[in-house]
N, C-alpha and C positions, 0 to 999 in steps of 0.2 A: 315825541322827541326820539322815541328808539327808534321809530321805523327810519326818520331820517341818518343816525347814527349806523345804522344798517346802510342803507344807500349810499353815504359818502365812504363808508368800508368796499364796499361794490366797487363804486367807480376808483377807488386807488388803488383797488388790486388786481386791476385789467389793465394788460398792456400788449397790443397787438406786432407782432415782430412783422414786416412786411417782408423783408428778406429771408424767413428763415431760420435768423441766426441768432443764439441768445447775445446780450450785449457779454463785454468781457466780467463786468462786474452786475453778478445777478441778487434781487431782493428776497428775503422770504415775505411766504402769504403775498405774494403779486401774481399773476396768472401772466402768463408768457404764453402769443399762441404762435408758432412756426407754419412758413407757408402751404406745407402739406396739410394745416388741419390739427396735428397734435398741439394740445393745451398742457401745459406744465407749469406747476406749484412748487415750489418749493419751501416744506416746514424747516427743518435743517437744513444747513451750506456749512462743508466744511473748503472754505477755496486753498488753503494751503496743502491740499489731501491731490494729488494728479487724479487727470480724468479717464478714462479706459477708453482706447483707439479698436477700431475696425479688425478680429482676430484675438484679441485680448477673451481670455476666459474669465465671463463675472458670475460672481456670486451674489444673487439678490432674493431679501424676505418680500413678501409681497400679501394684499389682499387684493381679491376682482369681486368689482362686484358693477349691477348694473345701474340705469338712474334709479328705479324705483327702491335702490338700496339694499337691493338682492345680493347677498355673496353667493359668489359661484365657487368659489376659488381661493384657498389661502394657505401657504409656505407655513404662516406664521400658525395655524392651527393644528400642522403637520410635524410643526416640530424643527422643519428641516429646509437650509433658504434652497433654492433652486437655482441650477449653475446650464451655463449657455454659451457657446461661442460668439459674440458682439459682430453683428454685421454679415454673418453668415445665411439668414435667412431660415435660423432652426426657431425662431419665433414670428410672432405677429409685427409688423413694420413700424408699428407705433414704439412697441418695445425696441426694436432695434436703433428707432431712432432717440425715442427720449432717454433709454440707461445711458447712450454715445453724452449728455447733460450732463450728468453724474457724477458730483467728485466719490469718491471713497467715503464712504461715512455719511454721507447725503443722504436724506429722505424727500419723497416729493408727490405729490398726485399729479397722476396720466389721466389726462380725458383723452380716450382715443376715441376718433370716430370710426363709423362700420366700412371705412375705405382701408382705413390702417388698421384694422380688426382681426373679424371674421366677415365682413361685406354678407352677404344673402346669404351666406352657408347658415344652416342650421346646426349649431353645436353641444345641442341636449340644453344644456343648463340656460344656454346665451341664444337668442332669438335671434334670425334671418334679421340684418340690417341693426345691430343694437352697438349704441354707443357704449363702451368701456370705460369703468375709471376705477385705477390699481394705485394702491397705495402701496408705495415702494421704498425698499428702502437696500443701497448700494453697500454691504456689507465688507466686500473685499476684490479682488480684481490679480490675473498674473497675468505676466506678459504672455502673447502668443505668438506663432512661430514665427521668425523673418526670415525672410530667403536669403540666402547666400550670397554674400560680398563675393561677387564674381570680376570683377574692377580690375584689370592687369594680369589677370591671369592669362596662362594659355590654353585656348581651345584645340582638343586633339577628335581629327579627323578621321574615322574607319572607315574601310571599303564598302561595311554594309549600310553607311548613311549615319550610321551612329556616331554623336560627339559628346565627350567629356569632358570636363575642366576640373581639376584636383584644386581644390580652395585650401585646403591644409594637409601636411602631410604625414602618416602617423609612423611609427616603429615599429609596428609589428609584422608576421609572415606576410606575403602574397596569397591573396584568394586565387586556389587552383578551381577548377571543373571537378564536380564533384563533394565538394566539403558541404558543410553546413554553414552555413552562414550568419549573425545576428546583426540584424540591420534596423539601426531608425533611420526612418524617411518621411518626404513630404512632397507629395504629388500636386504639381500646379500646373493646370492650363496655360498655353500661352499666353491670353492675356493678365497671365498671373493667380487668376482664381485659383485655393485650393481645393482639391475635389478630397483627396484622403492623408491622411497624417498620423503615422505611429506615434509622432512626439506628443502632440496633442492630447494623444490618448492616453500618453507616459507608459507605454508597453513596448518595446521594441521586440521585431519579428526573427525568426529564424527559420532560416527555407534553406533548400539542398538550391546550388547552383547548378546548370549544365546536366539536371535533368526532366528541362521541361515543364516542371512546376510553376513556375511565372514566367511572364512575359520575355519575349528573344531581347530585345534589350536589356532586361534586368542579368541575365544569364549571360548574355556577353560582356557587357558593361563593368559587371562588378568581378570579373578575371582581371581586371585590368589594374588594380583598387588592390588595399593594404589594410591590415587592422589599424583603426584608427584613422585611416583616411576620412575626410568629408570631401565629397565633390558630389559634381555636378551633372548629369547626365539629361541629354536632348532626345528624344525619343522621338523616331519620325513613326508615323502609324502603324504603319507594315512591321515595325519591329516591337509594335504595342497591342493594341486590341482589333488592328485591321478594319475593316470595311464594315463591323457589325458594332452597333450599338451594345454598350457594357454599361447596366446598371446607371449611373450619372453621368458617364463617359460616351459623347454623341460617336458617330459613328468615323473614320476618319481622323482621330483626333492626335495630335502630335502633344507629346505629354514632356513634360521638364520634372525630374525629381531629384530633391536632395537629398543626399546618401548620408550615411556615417556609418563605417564599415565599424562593429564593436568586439566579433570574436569570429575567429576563423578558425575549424578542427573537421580532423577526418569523419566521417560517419561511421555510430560502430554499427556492427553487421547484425541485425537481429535472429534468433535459433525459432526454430517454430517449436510451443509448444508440444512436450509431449504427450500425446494423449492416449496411446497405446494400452488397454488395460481399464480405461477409464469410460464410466457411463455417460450415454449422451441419453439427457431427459427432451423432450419436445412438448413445448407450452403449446395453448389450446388454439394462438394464431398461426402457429408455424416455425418459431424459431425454435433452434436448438441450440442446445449450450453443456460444456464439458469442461466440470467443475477440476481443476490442472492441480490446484493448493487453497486448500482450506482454511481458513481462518477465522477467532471467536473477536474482531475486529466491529467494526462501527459500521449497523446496516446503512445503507443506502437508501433514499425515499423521496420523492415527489416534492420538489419545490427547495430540495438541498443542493446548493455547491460540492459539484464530484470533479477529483481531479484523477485524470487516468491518463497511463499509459497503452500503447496498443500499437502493433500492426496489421495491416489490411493484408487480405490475399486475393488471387481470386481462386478458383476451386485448382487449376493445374499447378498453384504451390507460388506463382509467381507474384511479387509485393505490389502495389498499386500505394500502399502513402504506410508512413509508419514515424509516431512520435519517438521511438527507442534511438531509427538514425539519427532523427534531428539531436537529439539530447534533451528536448526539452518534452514534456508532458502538456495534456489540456487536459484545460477546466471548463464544467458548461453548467444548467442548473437546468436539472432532472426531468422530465418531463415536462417540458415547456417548449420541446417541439424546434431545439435549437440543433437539435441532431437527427438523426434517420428515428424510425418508430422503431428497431430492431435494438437500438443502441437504449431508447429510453425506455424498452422494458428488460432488456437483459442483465443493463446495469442496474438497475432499481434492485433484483434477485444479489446482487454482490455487498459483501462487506468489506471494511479498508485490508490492505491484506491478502485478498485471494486473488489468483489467477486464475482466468477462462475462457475457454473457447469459444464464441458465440457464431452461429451460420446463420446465418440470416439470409433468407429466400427474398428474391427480387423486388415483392411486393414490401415487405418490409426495410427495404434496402432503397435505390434507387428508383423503381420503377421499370416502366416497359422503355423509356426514352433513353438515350445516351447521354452522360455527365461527366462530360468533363473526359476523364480516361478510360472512364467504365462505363461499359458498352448496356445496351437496353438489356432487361433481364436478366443482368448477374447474381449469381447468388456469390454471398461473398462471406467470406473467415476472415475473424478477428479477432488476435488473442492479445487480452485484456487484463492489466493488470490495476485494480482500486487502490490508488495513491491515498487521498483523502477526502471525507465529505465535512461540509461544513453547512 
């Protein structure tokens, strides 16, 4: 009698979707399977709870584990749910497809097959070719970025190919050539994809305009722009990343970004350390460093959040990048290879509080190769002042 009561549980909780598509009203404990392959469960449905769209940032607990019951993988053991951009492609295809199910509050199991997986890669824990199935569950969900209601506005044409469209307009100064700038934006290919997005990442950037530091479009474009403006900027190639492939940016590529101008101020002028009088010690790879102000502040160490201030030089005195003009300071975490080898042993020697010179030879620095504005083999000065470590 059980085995049967077993079987007719089986056949009622299979229901094959031919198109793809869940019906609009779904059951729990029914197996729903979509045309690509993914199979979805759902123990909870909350339908009165909205579902998360294509961009939408979710938040979801989860366990992975394989058929044979294996966990490879779990949020829920870590403590802590795992957050993702929907439809992006920062996860496995199954996931992107069956959280898009989802309402908020929802739990469900994924059978994903090794098509929508990991397919033949070997992934340590998860075997070439293994089916997947993650229990999940849709914690919370924000909106993500939409682009600009561009709709009636007017497109403005420049000599160098460049066009803008101002979508709102704000009260405050004009961006001159030269200022500082704090900017959120969101970089979309033409056919809309976005490739990067300040907002996203809820950090908004501040770069010097009109010298060089980004892209000829950004630098022409946002002279044009007010605090407070949002608009729209068309970006033909030539005034973007040119003819050479950039990181996710094919080569050629005409870029669309939306602006929102937030602060506009002169750059203040940084003094070079004086170090006149003062010792310069040399560690056993080659850097040297020339301790400016002392202080019995919070040491620095390997695997901490350091937030510092600094400008760069190169040895004839002249600046190549400097956080003081921008106004704003960086933060990195120590010896984890997020900065030059020169920076994450010179600061690791620093407490919150002091100021220092650090030289750092080519090897420690950039290399024998050209970067950026700094030429193969520089050795390069940078005085540095330890904000905070964390």
């Amino acid at each position: 009698m059980k085995k049967i009561i077993i079987l007719l549980f089986i056949i009622m909780t299979t229901n094959v979707i031919v198109k793809g598509q869940l019906p609009s009203k779904v059951e729990k404990n029914k197996v729903y399977t979509t045309s690509s392959g993914l199979q979805i469960m759902f123990t909870e449905i909350y339908p009165e709870n909205k579902k998360p769209e294509n961009g939408d940032k979710v938040k979801v607990h989860y366990i992975g584990k394989l058929t044979n019951d294996t966990v490879f993988d779990s949020s829920v053991k870590r403590g802590t749910p795992f957050s993702f951009i929907l439809g992006r492609g920062n996860v496995i295809k199954g996931w992107d497809e069956g959280i898009a199910y989802l309402h908020k509050g929802d739990k469900a199991v994924l059978t994903i097959p090794p098509s929508l997986g990991y397919a033949d890669k070997n992934m340590g824990k998860i075997p070439p070719n293994s089916t997947l199935i993650f229990t999940v569950e849709l914690i919370d969900f924000t909106e993500g970025v939409k682009p600009y209601d561009t709709k009636g506005k007017d497109t403005v044409s420049l000599s160098s190919g460049l066009k803008y469209i101002v979508v709102s307009k704000g009260k405050g100064i004009r961006v001159d050539s030269g200022m500082n700038v704090k900017v959120h934006y969101t970089g979309y290919f033409e056919d809309g994809k976005i490739f990067d997005s300040s907002v996203e990442r809820g950090e908004a950037i501040t770069l010097p305009i009109g010298k060089g530091k980004v892209i000829k479009g950004w630098d022409e474009g946002i002279t044009y722009l007010c605090v407070g403006d949002k608009a729209r900027l068309l970006i033909p190639y030539y005034l973007a990343f040119g003819e050479k492939a950039q990181g996710a940016i094919p080569a050629k590529s005409n870029l669309v970004f939306d602006v929102e101008i937030i602060k506009a101020e002169k750059p203040i002028t940084p003094e070079p350390f004086k170090v006149i009088g003062k010792d310069t010690i040399t560690t056993i790879s080659g850097l040297k460093y020339v301790i400016v102000k002392d202080s019995a502040g919070v040491q620095a160490a390997v695997g901490k959040t350091v937030k510092v201030h600094y400008t760069g030089y190169f040895t004839n005195g002249s600046i190549f990048d400097s956080s003081f003009e921008r106004g704003e300071p960086i933060s990195f975490v120590l010896g984890h290879g997020q900065v030059i080898p020169g920076w994450d042993e010179g600061i690791a020697l620093m407490k919150t509080g002091e100021k220092v010179r650090l030289i750092v030879p080519y090897q420690l620095g950039y290399g024998e190769k050209d970067y950026q504005t700094i030429p193969g083999k520089s050795t390069l000065i940078f005085d540095v002042e330890l904000l905070d470590v964390n």
